[in-house]
N, C-alpha and C positions, 0 to 999 in steps of 0.2 A: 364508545361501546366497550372497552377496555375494561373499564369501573362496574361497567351493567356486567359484563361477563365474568368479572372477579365475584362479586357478592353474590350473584346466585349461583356458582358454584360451590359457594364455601368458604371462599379467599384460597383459593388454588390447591391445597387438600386433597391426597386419591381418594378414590372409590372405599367404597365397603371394605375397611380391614387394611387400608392401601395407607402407606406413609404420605404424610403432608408434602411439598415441597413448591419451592419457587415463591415462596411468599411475598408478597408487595412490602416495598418500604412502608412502615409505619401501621402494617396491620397485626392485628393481636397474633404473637405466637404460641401461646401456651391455649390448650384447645385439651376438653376431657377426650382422653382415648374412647375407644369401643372395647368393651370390657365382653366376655362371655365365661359364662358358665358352664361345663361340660358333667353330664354324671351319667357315668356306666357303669353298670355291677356295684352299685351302690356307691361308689364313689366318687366325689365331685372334686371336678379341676378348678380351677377359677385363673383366668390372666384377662392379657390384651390381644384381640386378634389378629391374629398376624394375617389368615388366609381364610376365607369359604369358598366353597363350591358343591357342586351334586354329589360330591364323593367324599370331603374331605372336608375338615377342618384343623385349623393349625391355631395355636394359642402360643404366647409368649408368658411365661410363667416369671415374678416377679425378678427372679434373680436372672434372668435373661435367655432362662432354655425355653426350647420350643418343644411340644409337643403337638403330634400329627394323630387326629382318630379317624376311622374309618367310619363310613355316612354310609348305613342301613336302612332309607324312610326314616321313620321317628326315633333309630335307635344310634347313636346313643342321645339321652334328653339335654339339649343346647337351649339356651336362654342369653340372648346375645341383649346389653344395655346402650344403645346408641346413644347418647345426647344429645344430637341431631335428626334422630328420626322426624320428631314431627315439625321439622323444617321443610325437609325432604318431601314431606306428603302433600306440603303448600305448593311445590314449584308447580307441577301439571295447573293449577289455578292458576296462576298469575296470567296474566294478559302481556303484551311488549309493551300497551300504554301504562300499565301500573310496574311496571319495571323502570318504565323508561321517569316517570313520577316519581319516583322511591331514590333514584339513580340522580336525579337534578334537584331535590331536595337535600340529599346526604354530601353533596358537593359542596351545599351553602355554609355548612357547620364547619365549624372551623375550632 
């Protein structure tokens, strides 16, 4: 159950915006970040997300600073680029027998 529960979390990875950690021996470490885009008053931020919520968003800006904006509804305009999103959209699909199929297949490969 171990292996089922590592791959369809991700290989152990937080949440939305959340740092990786705990990784398994032998599983890929280098993974694209979740990147977003921020533009208020005409000007746009661009980093790695560090934080969302109903209130707040937090970016991490290339050279390592953060910046925090405040969440209005739709203002300021955020455009967030997961790479994982439409991985994320499959799990509610999956079944425990095509989990558990996927999970005794990927054991074989060596």
């Amino acid at each position: 159950m171990k292996t089922e529960n590592f791959w369809v979390s991700g290989g152990g990875g937080g949440g939305r915006g959340g740092r990786g950690g705990g990784e398994e021996e032998g599983a890929a470490t280098s993974r694209k970040p979740v990147t977003v885009s921020v533009t208020q008053s005409g000007q746009k931020f661009e980093g790695v997300l560090g934080r969302i919520d109903e209130f707040n968003i937090t970016l991490i800006h290339p050279d390592g600073t953060s910046r925090t904006f405040r969440r209005n509804g739709e203002v300021p305009r955020i455009d967030i680029q997961d790479p994982r999103e439409a991985h994320r959209k499959l799990l509610p699909l999956y079944t425990d027998k095509d989990i558990h199929d996927v999970t005794a297949y990927l054991v074989t490969i060596k």
